[in-house]
VOVO-745683 format. One record per residue (C-alpha): residue in one letter; residue number from 1; z, y, x. Coordinates in steps of 0.001 Angstrom, whole numbers. Example, Ala and Ser with C-alpha at 12.3 -4.5 7.8 and 13.67 -1.06 7.14 Angstrom:
<type=a | seq=1 | up=7800 | north=-4500 | east=12300>
<type=s | seq=2 | up=7140 | north=-1060 | east=13670>
END
This chain:
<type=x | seq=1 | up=-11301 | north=-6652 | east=-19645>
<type=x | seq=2 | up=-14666 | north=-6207 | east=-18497>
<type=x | seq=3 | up=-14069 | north=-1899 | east=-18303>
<type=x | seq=4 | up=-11352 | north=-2777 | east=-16099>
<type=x | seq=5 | up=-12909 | north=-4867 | east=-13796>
<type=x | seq=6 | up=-15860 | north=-2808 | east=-13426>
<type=x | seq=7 | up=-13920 | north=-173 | east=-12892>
<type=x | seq=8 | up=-11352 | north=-1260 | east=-10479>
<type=x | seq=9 | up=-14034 | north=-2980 | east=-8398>
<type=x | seq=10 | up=-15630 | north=1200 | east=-8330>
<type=x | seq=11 | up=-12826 | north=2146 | east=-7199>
<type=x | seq=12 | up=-11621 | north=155 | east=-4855>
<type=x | seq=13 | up=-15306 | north=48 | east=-2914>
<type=x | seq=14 | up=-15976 | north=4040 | east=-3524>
<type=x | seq=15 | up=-12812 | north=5900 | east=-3752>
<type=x | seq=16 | up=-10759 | north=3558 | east=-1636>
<type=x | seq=17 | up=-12560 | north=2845 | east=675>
<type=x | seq=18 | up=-13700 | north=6641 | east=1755>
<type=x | seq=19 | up=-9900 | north=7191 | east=1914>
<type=x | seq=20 | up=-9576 | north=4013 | east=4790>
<type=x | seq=21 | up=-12511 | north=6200 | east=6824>
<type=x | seq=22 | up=-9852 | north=8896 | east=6837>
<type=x | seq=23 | up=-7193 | north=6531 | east=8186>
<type=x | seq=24 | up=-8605 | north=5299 | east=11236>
<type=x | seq=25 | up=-6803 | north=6164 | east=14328>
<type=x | seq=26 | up=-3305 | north=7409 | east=12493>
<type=x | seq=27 | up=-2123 | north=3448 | east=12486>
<type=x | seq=28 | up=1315 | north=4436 | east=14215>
<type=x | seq=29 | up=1880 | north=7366 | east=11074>
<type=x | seq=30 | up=798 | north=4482 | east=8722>
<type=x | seq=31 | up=3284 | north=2275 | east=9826>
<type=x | seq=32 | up=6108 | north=4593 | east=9953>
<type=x | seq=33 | up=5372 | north=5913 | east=6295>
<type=x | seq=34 | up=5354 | north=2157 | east=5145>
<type=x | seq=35 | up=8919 | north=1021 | east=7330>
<type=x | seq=36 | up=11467 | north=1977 | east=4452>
<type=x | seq=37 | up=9253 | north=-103 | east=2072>
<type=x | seq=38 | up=8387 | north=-2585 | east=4050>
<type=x | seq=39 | up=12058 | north=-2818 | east=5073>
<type=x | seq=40 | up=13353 | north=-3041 | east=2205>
<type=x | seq=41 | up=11146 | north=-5704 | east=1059>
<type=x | seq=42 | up=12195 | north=-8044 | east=3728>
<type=x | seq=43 | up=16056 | north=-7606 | east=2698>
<type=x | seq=44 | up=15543 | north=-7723 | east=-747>
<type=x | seq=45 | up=13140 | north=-11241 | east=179>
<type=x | seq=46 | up=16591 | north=-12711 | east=1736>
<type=x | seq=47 | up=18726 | north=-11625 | east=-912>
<type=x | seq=48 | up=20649 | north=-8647 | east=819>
<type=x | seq=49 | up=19097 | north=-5920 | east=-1119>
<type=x | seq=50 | up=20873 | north=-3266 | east=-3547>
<type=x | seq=51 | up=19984 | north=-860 | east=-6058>
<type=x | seq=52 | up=20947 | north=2132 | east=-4089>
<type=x | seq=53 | up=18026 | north=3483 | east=-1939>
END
């Protein structure tokens, strides 16, 4: 347990967040590559959603 932690906590403050330097300023293509997810999230959150993506 203690690898993982150490090594998620790397990770998330080296690797990730050099990739969030990259991101800045692209917001709009950020959303637009998250919309299917995020949209089908919020149907299958009310109950609507289906296998078939």
């Amino acid at each position: 347990m203690l690898f993982l932690t150490q090594w998620l906590t790397k990770h998330i403050l080296g690797h990730d967040k050099n990739y969030g330097q990259s991101m800045v300023g692209r917001e709009s293509e950020i959303a637009e590559a998250n919309r299917p997810f995020l949209e089908y999230h919020s149907v299958a959150e009310s109950g609507e959603a289906s296998d078939a993506i």
